[in-house]
Every structure is written in C-alpha cells, then in structure tokens.
C-alpha positions as CSV (number, residue, x, y, z in Angstrom):
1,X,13.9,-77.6,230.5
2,X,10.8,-76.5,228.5
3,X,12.7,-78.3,225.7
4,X,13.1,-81.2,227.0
5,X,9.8,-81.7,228.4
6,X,8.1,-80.7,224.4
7,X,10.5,-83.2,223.0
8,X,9.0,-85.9,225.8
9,X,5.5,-84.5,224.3
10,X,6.4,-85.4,221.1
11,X,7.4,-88.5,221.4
12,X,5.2,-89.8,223.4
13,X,2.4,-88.5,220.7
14,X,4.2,-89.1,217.5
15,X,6.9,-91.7,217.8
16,X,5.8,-95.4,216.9
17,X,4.9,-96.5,220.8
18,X,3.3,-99.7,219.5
19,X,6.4,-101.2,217.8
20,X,8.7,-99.7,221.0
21,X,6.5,-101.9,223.3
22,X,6.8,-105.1,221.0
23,X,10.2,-104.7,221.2
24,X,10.4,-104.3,224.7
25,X,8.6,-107.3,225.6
26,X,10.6,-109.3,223.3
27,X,13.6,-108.1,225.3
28,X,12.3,-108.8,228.4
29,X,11.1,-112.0,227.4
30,X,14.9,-112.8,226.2
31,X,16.3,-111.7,229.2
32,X,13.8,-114.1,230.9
33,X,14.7,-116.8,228.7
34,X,18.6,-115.7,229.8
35,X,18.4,-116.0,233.1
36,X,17.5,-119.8,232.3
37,X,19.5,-120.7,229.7
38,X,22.5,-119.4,231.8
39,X,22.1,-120.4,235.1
40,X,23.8,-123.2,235.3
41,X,27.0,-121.1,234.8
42,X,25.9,-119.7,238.2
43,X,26.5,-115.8,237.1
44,X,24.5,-113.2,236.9
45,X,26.3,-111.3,233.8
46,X,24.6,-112.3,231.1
47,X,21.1,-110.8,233.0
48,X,22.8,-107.8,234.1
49,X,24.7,-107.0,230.2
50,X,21.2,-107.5,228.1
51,X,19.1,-105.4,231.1
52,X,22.0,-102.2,230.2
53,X,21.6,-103.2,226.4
54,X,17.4,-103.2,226.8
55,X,18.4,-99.5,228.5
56,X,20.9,-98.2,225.8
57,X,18.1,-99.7,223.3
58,X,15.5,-97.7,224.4
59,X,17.5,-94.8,224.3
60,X,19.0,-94.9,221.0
61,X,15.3,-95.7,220.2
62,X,14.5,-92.5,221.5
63,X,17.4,-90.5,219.4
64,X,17.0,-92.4,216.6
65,X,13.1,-91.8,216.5
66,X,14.0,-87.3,216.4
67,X,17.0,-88.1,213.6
68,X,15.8,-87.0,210.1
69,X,16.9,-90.1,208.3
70,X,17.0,-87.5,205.1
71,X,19.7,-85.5,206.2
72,X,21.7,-88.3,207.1
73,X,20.7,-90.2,203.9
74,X,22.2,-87.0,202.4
75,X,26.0,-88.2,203.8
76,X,25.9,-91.8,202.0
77,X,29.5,-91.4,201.0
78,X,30.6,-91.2,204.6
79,X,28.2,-93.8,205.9
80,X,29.6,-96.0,203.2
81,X,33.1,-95.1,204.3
82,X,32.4,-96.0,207.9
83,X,31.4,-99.4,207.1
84,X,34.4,-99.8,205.3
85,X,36.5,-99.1,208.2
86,X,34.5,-100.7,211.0
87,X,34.5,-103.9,209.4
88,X,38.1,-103.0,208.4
89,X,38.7,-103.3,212.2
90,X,38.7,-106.7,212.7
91,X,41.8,-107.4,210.6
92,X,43.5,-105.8,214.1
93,X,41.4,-106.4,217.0
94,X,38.7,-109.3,215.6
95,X,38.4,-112.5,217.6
96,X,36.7,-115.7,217.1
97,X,32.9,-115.9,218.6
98,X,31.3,-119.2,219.0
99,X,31.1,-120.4,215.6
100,X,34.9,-119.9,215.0
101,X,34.2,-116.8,212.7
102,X,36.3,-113.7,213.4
103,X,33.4,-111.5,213.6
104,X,33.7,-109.7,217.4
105,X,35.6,-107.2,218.5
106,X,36.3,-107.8,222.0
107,X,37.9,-105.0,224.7
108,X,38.5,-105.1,228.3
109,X,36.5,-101.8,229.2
110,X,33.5,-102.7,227.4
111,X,30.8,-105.3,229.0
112,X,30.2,-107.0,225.4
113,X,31.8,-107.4,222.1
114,X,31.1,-105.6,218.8
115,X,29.8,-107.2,216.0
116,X,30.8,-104.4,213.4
117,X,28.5,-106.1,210.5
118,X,25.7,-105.9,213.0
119,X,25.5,-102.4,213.0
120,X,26.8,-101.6,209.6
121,X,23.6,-103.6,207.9
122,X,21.4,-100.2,209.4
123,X,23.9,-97.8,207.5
124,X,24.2,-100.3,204.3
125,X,20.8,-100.5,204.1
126,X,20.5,-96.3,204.1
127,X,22.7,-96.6,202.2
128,X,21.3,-98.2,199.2
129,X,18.1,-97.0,200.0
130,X,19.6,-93.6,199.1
131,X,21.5,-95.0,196.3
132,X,18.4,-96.5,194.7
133,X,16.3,-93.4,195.4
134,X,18.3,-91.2,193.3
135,X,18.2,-93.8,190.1
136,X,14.4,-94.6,191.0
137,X,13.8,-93.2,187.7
138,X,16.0,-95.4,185.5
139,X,16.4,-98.4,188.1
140,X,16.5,-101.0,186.1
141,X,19.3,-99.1,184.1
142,X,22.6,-101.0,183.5
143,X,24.3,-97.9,185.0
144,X,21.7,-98.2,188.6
145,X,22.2,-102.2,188.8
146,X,26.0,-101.5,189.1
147,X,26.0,-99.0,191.6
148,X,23.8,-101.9,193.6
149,X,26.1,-104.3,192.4
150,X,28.9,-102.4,193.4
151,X,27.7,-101.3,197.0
152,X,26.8,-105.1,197.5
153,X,30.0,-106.6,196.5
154,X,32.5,-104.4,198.4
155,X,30.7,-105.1,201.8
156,X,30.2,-108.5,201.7
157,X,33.6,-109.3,200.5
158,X,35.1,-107.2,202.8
159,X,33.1,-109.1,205.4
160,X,34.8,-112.7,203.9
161,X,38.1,-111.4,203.5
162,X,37.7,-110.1,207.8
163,X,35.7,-113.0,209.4
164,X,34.7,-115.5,207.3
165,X,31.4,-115.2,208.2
166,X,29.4,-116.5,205.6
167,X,25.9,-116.3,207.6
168,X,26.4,-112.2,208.0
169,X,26.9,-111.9,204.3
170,X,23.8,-113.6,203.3
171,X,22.0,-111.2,205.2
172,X,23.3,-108.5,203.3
173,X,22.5,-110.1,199.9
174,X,19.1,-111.3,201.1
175,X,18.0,-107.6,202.1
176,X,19.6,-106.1,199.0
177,X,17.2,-108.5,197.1
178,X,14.3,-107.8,198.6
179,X,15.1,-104.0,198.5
180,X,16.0,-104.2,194.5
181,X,12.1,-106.0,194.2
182,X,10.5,-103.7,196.4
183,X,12.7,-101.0,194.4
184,X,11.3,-101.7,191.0
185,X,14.3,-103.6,189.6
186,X,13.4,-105.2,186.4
187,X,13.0,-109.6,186.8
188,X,15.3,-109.8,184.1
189,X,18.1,-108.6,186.3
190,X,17.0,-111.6,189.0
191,X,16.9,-113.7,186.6
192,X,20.6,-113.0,185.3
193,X,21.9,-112.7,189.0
194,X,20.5,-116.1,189.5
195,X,22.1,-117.6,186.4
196,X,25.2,-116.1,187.3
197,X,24.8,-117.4,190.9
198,X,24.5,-120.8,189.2
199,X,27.3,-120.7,187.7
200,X,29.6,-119.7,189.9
201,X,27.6,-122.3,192.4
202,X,30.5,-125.3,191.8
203,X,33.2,-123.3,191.6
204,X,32.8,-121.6,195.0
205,X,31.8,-125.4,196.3
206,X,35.4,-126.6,195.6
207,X,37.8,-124.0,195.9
208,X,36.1,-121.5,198.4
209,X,34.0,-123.3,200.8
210,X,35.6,-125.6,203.6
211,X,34.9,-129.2,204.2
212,X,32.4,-128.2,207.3
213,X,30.8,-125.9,206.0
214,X,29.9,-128.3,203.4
215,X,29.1,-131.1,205.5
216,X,26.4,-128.3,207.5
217,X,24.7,-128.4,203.9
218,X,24.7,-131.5,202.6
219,X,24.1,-133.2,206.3
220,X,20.4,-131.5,205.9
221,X,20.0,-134.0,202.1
222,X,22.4,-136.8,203.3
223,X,21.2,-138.9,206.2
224,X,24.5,-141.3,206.4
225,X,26.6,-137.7,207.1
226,X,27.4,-138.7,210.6
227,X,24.2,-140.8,211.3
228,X,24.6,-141.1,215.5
229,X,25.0,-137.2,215.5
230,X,28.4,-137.2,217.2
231,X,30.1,-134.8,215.4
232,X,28.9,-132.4,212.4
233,X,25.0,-133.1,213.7
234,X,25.9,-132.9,217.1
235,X,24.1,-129.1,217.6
236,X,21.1,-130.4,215.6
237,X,20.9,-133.3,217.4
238,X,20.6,-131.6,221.0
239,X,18.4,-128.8,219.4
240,X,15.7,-131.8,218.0
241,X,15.8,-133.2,221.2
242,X,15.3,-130.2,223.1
243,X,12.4,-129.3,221.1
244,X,10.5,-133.0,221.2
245,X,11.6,-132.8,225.0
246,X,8.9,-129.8,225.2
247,X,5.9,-130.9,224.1
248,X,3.3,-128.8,224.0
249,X,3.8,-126.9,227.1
250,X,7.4,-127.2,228.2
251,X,8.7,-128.6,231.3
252,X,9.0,-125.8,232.9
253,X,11.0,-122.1,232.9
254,X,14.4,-123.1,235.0
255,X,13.8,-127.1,234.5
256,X,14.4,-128.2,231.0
257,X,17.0,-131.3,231.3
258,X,19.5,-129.9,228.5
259,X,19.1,-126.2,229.2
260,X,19.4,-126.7,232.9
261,X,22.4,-128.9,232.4
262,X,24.0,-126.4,229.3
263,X,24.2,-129.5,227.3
264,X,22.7,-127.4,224.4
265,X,25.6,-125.9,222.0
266,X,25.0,-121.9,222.6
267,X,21.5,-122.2,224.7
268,X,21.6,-118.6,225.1
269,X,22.2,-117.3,221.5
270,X,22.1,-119.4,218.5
271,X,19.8,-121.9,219.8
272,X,18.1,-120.4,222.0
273,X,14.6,-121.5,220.2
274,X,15.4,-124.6,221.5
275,X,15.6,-123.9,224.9
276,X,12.5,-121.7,224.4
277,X,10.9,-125.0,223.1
278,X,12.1,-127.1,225.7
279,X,11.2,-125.4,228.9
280,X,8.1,-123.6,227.6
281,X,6.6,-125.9,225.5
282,X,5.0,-125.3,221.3
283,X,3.5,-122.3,223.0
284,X,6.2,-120.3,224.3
285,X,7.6,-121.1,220.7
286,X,4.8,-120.2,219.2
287,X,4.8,-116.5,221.3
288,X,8.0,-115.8,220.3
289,X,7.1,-116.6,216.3
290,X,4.0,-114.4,216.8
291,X,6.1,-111.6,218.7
292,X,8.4,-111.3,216.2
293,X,6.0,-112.0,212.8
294,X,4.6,-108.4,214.7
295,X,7.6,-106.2,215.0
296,X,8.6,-107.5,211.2
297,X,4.4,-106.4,210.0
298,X,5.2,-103.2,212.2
299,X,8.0,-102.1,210.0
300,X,6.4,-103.2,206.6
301,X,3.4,-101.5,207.6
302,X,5.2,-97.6,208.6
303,X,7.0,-98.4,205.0
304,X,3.9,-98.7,203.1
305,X,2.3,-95.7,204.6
306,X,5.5,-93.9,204.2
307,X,5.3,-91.7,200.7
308,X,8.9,-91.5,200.5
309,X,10.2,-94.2,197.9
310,X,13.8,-94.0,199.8
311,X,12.2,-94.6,203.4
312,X,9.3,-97.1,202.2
313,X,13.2,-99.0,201.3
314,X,14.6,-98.7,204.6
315,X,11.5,-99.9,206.2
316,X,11.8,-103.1,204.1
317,X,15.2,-103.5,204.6
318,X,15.0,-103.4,208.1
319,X,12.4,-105.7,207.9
320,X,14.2,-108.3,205.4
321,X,17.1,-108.3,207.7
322,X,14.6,-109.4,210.1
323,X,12.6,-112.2,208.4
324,X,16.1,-113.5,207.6
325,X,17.6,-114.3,210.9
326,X,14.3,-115.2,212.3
327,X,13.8,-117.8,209.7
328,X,17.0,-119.0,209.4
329,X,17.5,-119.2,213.0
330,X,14.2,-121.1,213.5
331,X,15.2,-123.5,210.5
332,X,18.7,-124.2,212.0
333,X,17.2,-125.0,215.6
334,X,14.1,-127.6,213.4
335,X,17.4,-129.0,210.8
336,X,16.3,-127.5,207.7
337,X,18.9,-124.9,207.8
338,X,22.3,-125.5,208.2
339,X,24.4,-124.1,211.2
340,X,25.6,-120.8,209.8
341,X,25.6,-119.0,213.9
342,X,22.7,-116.5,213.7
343,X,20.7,-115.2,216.5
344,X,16.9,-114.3,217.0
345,X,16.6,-110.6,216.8
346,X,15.8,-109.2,220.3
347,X,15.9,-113.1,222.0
348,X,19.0,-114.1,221.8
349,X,21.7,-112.9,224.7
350,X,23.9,-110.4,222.7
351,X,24.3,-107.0,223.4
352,X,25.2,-105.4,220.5
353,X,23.0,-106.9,218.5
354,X,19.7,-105.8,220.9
355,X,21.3,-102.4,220.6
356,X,21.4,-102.7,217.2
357,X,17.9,-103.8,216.8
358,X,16.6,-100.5,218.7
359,X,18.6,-98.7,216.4
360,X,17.0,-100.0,213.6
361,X,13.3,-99.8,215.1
362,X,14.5,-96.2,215.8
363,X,14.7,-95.3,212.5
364,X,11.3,-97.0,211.7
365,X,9.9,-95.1,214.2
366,X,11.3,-91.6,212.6
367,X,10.0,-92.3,209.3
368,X,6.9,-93.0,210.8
369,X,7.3,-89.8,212.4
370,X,7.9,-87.9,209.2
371,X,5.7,-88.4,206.6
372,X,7.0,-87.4,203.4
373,X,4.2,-87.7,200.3
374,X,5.5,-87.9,197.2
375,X,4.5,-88.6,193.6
376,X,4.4,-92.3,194.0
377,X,2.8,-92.3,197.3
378,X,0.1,-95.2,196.7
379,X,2.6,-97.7,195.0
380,X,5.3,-100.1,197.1
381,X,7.1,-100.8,193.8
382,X,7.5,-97.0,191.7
383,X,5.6,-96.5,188.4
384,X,8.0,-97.3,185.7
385,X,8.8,-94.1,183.3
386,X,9.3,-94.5,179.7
C-alpha cells in the first residue's frame, strides 16, 4: 500500500500535470460538444463511450507517464512487428467507417471500434525515433536514409494495401518529415524526396487514385466541379454554412439549425469544427484552436528540454502527428483541404483515438519525467560530425 501511495507522490510531483489538465479539458469540452452534436439521434451512447475513453485516457496517462520509453525503445524490432500485424488485421475483421475506408475494426464485446493505424503512429514513431538515434552520427548517410525509407514505406503501404486510407498515411509521412528535419537529415535528401515525389505525382494521379478522390482535390481549384454543391461539395457546403451560420458567438450550445437537425455530414467527428462554429460562435472556434495550439507547444516544449536526441524525436513526433490532423481537419471544415476523414485530436467523438491521444501525452509526460542529458543537450537538430 505504501507503494502505491509513493507512486501517487510521484506523480503528482513529477509527471507533466499541466499538459494532463489541457487534455482533459479538451475532452470534456468534446464530450460537451457530443452531447450536442448527437442529440438529435436521441441516445446517450456516444456521451457515455467518450466519458469511459476520457477514464481509460487518464489511466493509460498514468502508466504511460512510469514507462521508461528507453527500455521499450530498446524492443523496436517487436514494436515494428506489432504494427505489422495490427494493421495486418483488417484484411480479416476491417470494416468501412464513415468515409468508406476500411480502417476500423469493429467487435460485438467492445463499446467502440479500433482504428489499428491510430495507435500504431505512437509505436512507429518510437520506432524511428530509436531507429534514427542509433544512426544520429551518420544520419544523413545513404545507409540511415534507407532504414527511414524503409520503415516508412512498409507501413504506409501496408496501410493502402488494408484500408485505402489515404488521410492515415499522410500522417505517417508528414511526421517522418518533420522527425528526419528535426533529426538532422541533410536538405539534399528533401530535396531528392521531393523530386522523386514529383515524379511519381502523375503517375499515381491516373493509375492509383480514384475519380473522387480526385474530384475532393481539384473541387478546392475548380469552381464549376459541381457548382450547387449537391454531390462531391455537398460536406463542404453544409460545413461553410455551418460556420457563416455562427457568427461571432454561435447560436447557442443545443440550438444550431444543422447540428440540431444532423444535417451536417459526421457533426460529431470529422466536422465537428463546424458544429463547434455554428453553435458557439468564432469564439468557441477560436478556444478550441488555442486549446489545442497548447497541448501541441506542451509537447515541443518537454522535447526541447529533453537531452535525449531519441526522446527530443518522439516529442516532435507526437507533436507533428498533431499539428497535422488539427490543420487538416480545420482546413477541410473552411474548404482548403480536401475531405480525406480526419478528426480533431481529443474533440472529435472517437474512442480509440482519445485513448490514443493519452497514450501519446503519456509518453510525453515520461520523458518529461526522465531527464536524460546528453552530449547534444542544447541543440534540437544534433551537431553534424565529420
């Protein structure tokens, strides 16, 4: 009992308490926000799901917070392999979410579905943060860039080849960038992954992409792309109106003519800025930016003042993944993004993926925890040897 009571001590003392109560009131907020955006289905599941996944959160916050990211850092071959094989699942058990993607994993005995990429981005990106630590000395080296290259291109194909969810995969590519910048990677590699990126731009255009998810692109350039917004613009349609519907301050938590009447596509997830806009208003959007824009300087900040080069990489993948979804969500919901089915981390309804985000905050947390000074202590991007 003494144990317990010390680790309790600890915690409270040591663990990152600011960033735990950010993400608690953007959880609460969310579940606020879900008890709107879902009452005109006239059940109280959706409330009762993301209060246990606020719970579970805060646990796995708490577990994750005493894990010594190290030691498990140390098992990268496994963690790789169980990515793999999660994501593997959904060949047997994967069904279509709301975007048509076979991303979920859906069972009887469980009160939400699975999104295995969800919580394989937290091991991928330990994973490559271990990766890159141990060729931090030579990681510009042809021999580094293809391990990264490597580790990058096995997930997110095996994420294609599963569910065809384009939007997950970019998330993995866009925090394997920033990680490889923050990392020290040399701009001549950017430059030839851009090149190459270039190049293989048209030929993925016509033979891999299909005709809507082309139209979600060039709708955004093409204004005669179904003008009245009856078909391929019809979610950005009802999003715009939601938001000019708003104003400044809203009309009103529980009152907002779409939300109330669910005629906003996925009012609860995907567009769930929308809603936010159209029942509270610029400000309550403007909360919600500023809540967020927090938890993602939280996590840059523990990195920086981390002196491990490997956990000072976690930190800013976890925060990339964030700054991704937030922005891209918030661009689909305003029509400068195209409608690719992301959610705002901690807002939108979704258990697994508020579970996941405590996860993730957990292992901030830890490393914030555990100072580990090294060498290259003062620097975000290591010295360069000769």
């Amino acid at each position: 009992m003494r144990k317990i009571f010390n680790g309790i001590s600890v915690f409270f003392q040591r663990a990152d308490m600011l960033l735990l109560s950010l993400c608690i009131l953007a959880t609460v907020f969310g579940i606020v926000v879900a008890s709107s955006t879902t009452r005109y289905l006239g059940t109280r599941h959706y409330i009762l799901v993301q209060s246990a996944a606020l719970l579970i959160g805060i646990v796995l916050y708490v577990i994750f917070t005493f894990f010594d990211i190290d030691i498990i850092a140390e098992r990268r071959e496994i963690l790789f392999a169980f990515n793999l094989l999660f994501i593997s699942t959904l060949f047997v058990w994967g069904v279509e979410g709301t975007t048509g993607n076979r991303s979920w994993l859906a069972f009887s005995w469980m009160p939400f579905n699975i999104q295995p990429a969800e919580i394989c981005k937290i091991t991928y990106i330990i994973v490559l943060a271990k990766t890159m630590s141990i060729y931090r000395r030579r990681i510009s080296s042809a021999f580094s860039i293809l391990q990264i290259v490597a580790l990058l291109g096995i997930t997110v194909g095996l994420i294609l080849v599963s569910s065809d969810d384009a939007g997950v995969a970019l998330i993995f590519v866009f925090i394997t960038l920033m990680m490889a910048y923050v990392g020290g990677v040399g701009a001549g590699w950017f430059l030839t992954a851009f090149a190459l990126i270039g190049l293989a731009a048209p030929f993925a255009w016509s033979h891999l992409m299909r005709t809507d998810q082309k139209q979600r692109i060039m709708m955004i350039f093409d204004p005669t792309i179904d003008p009245d917004g009856m078909d391929i613009r019809w979610q950005t349609k009802r999003s715009l109106l939601s938001l000019q519907g708003g104003g400044m301050t809203g009309q009103g938590l529980y009152h907002g003519t779409q939300t109330q009447a669910g005629a906003l596509t996925a009012q609860h997830t995907d567009f769930v800025f929308s809603a936010i806009g159209e029942e509270l208003g610029m400000i309550g959007c403007l909360f919600v930016l500023l809540l967020l824009t927090a938890i993602v300087i939280r996590c840059i900040h523990v990195g920086m003042k981390s002196g491990s080069y490997m956990n000072r990489l976690i930190c800013i993948g976890i925060a990339s993944m964030l700054i991704f979804q937030i922005a891209v969500n918030v661009g689909m919901c305003l029509g400068v993004f195209p409608v690719i089915g992301l959610t705002l981390p901690f807002i939108s309804y979704g258990g697994s993926s508020v579970v996941t985000m405590f996860m993730a905050m957990g292992v901030v947390s830890g490393i914030r925890m555990r100072p580990a000074p090294d060498s290259d202590a003062l620097y975000i991007r290591p010295r360069r040897t000769p």
